[in-house]
N, C-alpha and C positions, 0 to 999 in steps of 0.2 A: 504494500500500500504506500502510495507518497503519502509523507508527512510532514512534507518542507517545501517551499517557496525555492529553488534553485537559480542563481544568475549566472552571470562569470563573473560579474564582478562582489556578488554576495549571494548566504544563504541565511534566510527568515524561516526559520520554524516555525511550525505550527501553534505552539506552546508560546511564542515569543508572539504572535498575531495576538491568539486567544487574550493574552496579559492586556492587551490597550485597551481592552471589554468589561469595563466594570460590571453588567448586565449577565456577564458570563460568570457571575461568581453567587446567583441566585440559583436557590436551592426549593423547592417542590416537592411535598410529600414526601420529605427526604432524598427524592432525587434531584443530582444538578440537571437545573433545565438547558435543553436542548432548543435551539429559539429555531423553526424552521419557518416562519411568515416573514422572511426576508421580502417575497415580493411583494408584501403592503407596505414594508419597509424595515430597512436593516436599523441591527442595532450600532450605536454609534460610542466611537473610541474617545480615549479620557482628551487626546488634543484638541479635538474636534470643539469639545464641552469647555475645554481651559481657555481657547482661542476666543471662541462666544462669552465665556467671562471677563477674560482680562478688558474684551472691545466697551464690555457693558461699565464693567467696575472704575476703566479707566481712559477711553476716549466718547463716552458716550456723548452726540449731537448730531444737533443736524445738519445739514450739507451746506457748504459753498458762501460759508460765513468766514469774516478774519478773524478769525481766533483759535487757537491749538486744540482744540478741541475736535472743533467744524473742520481743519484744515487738516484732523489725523482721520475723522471719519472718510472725506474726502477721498486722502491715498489708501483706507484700508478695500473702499469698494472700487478703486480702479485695480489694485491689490486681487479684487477679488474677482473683477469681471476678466482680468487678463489670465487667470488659474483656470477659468472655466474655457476661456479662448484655447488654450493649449490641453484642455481638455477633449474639446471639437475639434483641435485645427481649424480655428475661425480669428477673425480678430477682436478685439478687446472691444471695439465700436459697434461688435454685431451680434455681444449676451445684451440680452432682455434680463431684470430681474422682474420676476412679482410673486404673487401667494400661492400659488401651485400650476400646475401645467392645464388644468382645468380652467382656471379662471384667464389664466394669457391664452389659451385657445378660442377661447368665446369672442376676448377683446379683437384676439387677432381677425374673428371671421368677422363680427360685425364691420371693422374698420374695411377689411376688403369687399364687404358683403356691398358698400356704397356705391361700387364699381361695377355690381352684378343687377342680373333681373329677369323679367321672364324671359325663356327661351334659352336662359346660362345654366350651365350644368354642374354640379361638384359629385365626384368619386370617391365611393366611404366603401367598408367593407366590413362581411358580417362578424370577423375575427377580431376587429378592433374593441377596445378599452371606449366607454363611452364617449369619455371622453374625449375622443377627438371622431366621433359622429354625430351626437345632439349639437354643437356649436353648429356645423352643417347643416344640420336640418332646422334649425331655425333660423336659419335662410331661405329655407323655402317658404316660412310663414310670414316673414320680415320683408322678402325682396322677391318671395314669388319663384325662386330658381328651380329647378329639378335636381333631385338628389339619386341618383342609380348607386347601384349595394352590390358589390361583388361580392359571388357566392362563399360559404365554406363546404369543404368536402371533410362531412360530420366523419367519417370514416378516420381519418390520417388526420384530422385539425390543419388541414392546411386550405392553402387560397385555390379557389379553381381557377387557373391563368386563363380559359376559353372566357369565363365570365367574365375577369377584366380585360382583354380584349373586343369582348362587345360592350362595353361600359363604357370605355373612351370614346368619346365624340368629338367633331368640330368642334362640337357646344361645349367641351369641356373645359370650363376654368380652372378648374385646381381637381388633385386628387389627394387625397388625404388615408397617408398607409401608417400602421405601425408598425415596428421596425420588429417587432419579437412582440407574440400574443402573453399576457400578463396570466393567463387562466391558465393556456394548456404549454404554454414554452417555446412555441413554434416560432422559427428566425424566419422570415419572410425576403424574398429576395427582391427588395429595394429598388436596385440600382434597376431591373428589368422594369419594376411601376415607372421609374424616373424615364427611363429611354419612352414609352409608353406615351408618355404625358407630354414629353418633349416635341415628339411627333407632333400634336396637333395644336403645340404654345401654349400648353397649363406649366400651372404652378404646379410644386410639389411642398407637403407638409407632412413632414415625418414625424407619428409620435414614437421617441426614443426612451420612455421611461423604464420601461422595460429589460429595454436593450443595453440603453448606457451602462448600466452595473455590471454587466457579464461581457463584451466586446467593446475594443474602443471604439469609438465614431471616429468617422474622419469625413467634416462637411464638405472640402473642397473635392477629395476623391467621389463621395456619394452623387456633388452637385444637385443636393436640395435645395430649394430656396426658404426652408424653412422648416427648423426640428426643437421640438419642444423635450424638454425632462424634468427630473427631481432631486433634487439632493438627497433630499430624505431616502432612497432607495440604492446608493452607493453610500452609506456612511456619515450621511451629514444630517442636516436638518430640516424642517418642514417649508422650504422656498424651491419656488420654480425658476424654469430657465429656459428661457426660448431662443434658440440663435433663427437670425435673420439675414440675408444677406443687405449689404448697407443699403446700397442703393435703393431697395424697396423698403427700408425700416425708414429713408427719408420720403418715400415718393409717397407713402400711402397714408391719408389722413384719418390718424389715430386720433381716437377723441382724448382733448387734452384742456386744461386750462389755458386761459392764453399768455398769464406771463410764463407757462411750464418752457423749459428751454425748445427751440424748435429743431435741432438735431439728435440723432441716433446715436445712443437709445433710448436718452432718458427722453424724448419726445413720442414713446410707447410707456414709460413707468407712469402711472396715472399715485398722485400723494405722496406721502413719505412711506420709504418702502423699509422693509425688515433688514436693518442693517446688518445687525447682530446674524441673523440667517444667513447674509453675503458672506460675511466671516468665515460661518462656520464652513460653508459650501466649499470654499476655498482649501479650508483646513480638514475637509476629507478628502480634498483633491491631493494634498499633501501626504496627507496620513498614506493615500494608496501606491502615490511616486516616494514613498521613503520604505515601501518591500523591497527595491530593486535599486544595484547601480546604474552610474550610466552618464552623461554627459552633458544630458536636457530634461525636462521633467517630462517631455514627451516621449522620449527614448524608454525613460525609467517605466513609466507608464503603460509602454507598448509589452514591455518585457513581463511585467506585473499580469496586466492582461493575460499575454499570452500564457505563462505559467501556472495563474488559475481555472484558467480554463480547461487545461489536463487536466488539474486536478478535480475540480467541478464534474468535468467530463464521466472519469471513471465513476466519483460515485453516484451520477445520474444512473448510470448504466448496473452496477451494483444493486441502487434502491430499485428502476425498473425490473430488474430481472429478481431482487428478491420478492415484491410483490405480484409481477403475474405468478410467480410458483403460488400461493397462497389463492385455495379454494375460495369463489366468491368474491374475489377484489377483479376488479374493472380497472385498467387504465385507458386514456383518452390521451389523443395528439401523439404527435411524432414519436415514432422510437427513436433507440439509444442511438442508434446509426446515422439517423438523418438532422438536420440541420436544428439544432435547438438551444434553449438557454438552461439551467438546469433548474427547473423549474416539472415538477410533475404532480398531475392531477388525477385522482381516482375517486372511485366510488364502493361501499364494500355494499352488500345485497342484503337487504334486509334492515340495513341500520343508516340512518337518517347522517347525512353529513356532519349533522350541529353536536350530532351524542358521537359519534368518531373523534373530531375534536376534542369533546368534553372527554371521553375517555382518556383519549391518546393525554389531554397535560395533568390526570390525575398521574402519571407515570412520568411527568418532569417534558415533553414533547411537548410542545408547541407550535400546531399549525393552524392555517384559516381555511376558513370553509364559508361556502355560497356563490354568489357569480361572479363577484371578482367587480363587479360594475360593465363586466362582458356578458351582461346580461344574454345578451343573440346568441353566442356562443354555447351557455348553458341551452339556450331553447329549441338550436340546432342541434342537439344533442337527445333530444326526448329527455332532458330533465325537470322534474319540477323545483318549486320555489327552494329546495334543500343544497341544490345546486352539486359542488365537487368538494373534496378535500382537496388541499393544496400543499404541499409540501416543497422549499427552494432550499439548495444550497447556496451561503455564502461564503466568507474568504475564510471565516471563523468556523466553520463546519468541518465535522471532522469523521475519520470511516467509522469511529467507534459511537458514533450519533445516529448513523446510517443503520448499523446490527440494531441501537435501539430501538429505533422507529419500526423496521420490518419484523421484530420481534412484539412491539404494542399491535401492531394491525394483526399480526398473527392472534395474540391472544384474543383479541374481541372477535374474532371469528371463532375463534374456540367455542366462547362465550357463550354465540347466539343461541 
C-alpha cells in the first residue's frame, strides 16, 4: 500500500499530512473518526485556520484606505487572488472572489443573461451539480432563452456525447459543463464540450468544484472562458472562486454600485467581500504546494496532484472492488478503470441511505448521503428522495480507513 507523498525532491508521509488535521484527532464511540464527506467539503489544516486568525486578530479592514491596516488587507487579497491565479494558471486580474460558486454562478448568468433572449440557447447537462443548471434556467424565465439538457447514461454515470452533439446549436450561447460529477465521480471530458461550443461561438463555463481538489486545472490549456470552484472542498474555507477571462470580466455589465471600481475583478465583487476567506483560500493553496519540492508553486502543485492521485486512485479501486464483493451493495458511475475522481456512490438494499450513514458514524465513518444537490442524477437513477451514500477520499485518507469502511457496510448487511 503507498503511504507516503513521494517527490525527488521530498517525501510527506502520510502521518506527517494527517498531523496539520486537528479534526483528525476526534474520536466516536471510541472510534477515531474517519471523515469521508470530503466532497461537501474537506477538512481543513491548523495553517489554513492560523492564516485566517492572524488576518482577523491583526490586519483586520477594509480595503483601499491609507492606513496599515487597509493597506495590509489590501496586499493580503492581491496575496490571495495571485495563489488562486497559479492555482488555475490564470492571472491575478481574472479570480472572482465571492460567497460560494453558487451565488457567482447566478450573478455571472444574470449579468450575461442581458445579452440573451428568445430564440438564445444555453447547454446544461443532467450530470451537473445544480448549481450551475438553475442559474441557466432562470434565464429562461428572466430572458425567455431555451435551455437543452444533455443526457446521462444512468448505466456508466457518464455524458451521452450523441446528446450533446445535438444540443449544440447556432442558437447556442454558452454551454455550461462540470468538470467531474460531485455524486457519482465521473471526470467529464471538457476540452471535447469546449471544441463543441467553439464550433458555433459559445461561451464555455466550467463548474470545477468538484474537480479542482482531485486534478489541477489548467484554464489556459482547457481555454474556458469561465470556471467556477471552492475553497472549502481543497482545504480551505467557505469562499468561492470564479476565474474569468479579463477581457469579458471587463466587457460584461455586472450589476455593481456605481462608485464600485469599474475594472476586473473587483467590478464583478458586489460589497465587502470575506477577507479572512481570501486568506484562508490562499493558505490551503499553500498548505497543498508545501507536500512537494520544486521550483514554483505550480511545479510543486502539479507534483502534489499528480502523487495523490495514485494514491487516491488505488484506494478508489480497493473501496470499489471491496464493496461490489458485498451481497446487496449497489455501486453507481464509472469504475475503477475509467476516468474518475475518487469519489464513490452506492446504495445497500433494503436500508435507506440516511440509516447507512447513521450506522456507518456510530463506528467512527463519516459519510453523506442524498443527492448531493445532483438532484437529476439521483432521479436518472430510479432513486427516491433517500438518494446515495457517498463516500471521497482525500489527501488525509488512509488504506486503513478504506478496510474500515468496507468492513461497517459489510456489517449492516449482516444486520438486515
Amino acid at each position: 500500500m503507498l503511504t507516503e507523498i513521494k517527490t525527488s525532491e521530498t517525501t510527506v508521509a502520510i502521518a506527517a499530512i494527517r498531523a496539520c488535521f486537528p479534526a483528525l484527532e476526534r474520536v466516536h464511540n471510541q472510534y477515531p473518526v474517519a471523515y469521508f464527506d470530503g466532497p461537501g467539503g474537506t477538512q481543513v489544516p491548523r495553517n489554513v485556520v492560523e492564516a485566517m486568525a492572524d488576518y482577523l486578530y491583526h490586519h483586520n479592514a477594509n480595503t483601499h484606505w491609507a492606513y496599515p491596516t487597509s493597506e495590509e488587507t489590501d496586499a493580503a487579497i492581491e496575496i490571495a487572488r495571485g495563489a488562486c491565479a497559479e492555482f488555475l494558471n490564470a492571472s491575478a486580474k481574472e479570480i472572482v472572489f465571492g460567497a460560494n460558486m453558487t451565488t457567482l454562478t447566478f450573478h455571472l448568468a444574470r449579468a450575461l443573461g442581458l445579452q440573451y433572449g428568445s430564440g438564445d440557447e444555453i447547454v446544461v447537462t443532467e450530470l451537473d451539480h445544480h448549481a450551475n443548471v438553475a442559474p441557466w434556467h432562470r434565464l429562461a424565465l428572466e430572458r425567455g432563452v431555451t435551455v437543452r439538457t444533455v443526457k446521462l447514461i444512468a448505466e456508466t454515470g457518464q455524458l451521452d456525447w450523441e446528446s450533446f452533439e445535438q444540443s449544440v446549436t447556432k442558437r447556442t450561447k454558452l454551454v455550461a459543463i462540470g468538470a467531474a460529477s460531485n455524486a457519482l465521480g465521473t471526470i467529464n471530458d471538457v476540452s471535447r464540450a469546449i471544441r463543441m461550443a467553439r464550433a458555433v461561438g459559445a461561451l464555455v463555463f466550467v463548474d470545477a468544484v468538484h474537480y479542482a481538489p482531485h486534478a489541477l486545472v489548467d484554464v489556459r490549456s482547457l481555454d474556458c472562458d469561465f470556471l467556477g470552484m471552492s475553497a472549502y472542498k481543497f482545504y480551505g474555507p467557505h469562499v468561492g472562486v470564479l476565474f474569468g477571462k479579463l477581457a469579458l470580466l471587463e466587457s460584461i455589465n455586472f450589476p455593481k454600485l456605481v462608485p464600485a471600481p469599474d475594472s476586473a475583478p473587483e467590478n464583478v465583487e458586489t460589497g465587502t467581500q470575506n477577507q479572512e476567506g481570501m486568506v484562508g483560500a490562499a493558505a490551503a493553496i499553500d498548505f497543498l504546494a508545501s507536500l512537494a519540492g520544486g521550483t514554483s508553486k505550480r511545479s510543486r502543485l502539479a507534483t502534489v496532484f499528480d502523487e495523490l492521485h495514485g494514491r487516491s486512485s488505488e484506494q478508489t479501486r480497493r473501496l470499489w472492488e471491496g464493496l461490489a464483493a458485498i451481497r446487496g451493495v449497489r455501486l453507481y458511475g464509472p469504475t475503477p478503470d475509467m476516468p474518475r475522481t475518487p469519489t464513490l456512490a452506492f446504495t445497500i438494499n433494503g436500508v435507506a441511505s440516511t440509516d447507512v450513514a447513521r450506522k456507518l458514524a456510530t463506528r467512527g465513518l463519516f459519510l453523506s448521503h442524498g443527492d448531493f444537490y445532483a438532484a437529476t442524477v439521483v432521479e436518472r437513477l430510479g432513486l427516491g428522495p433517500e438518494g446515495l451514500v457517498r463516500a471521497g477520499c482525500a489527501c488525509y485518507t488512509t488504506s486503513d480507513e478504506i478496510e474500515r469502511l468496507i468492513e461497517g457496510v459489510n456489517e449492516i448487511v449482516k444486520a438486515r
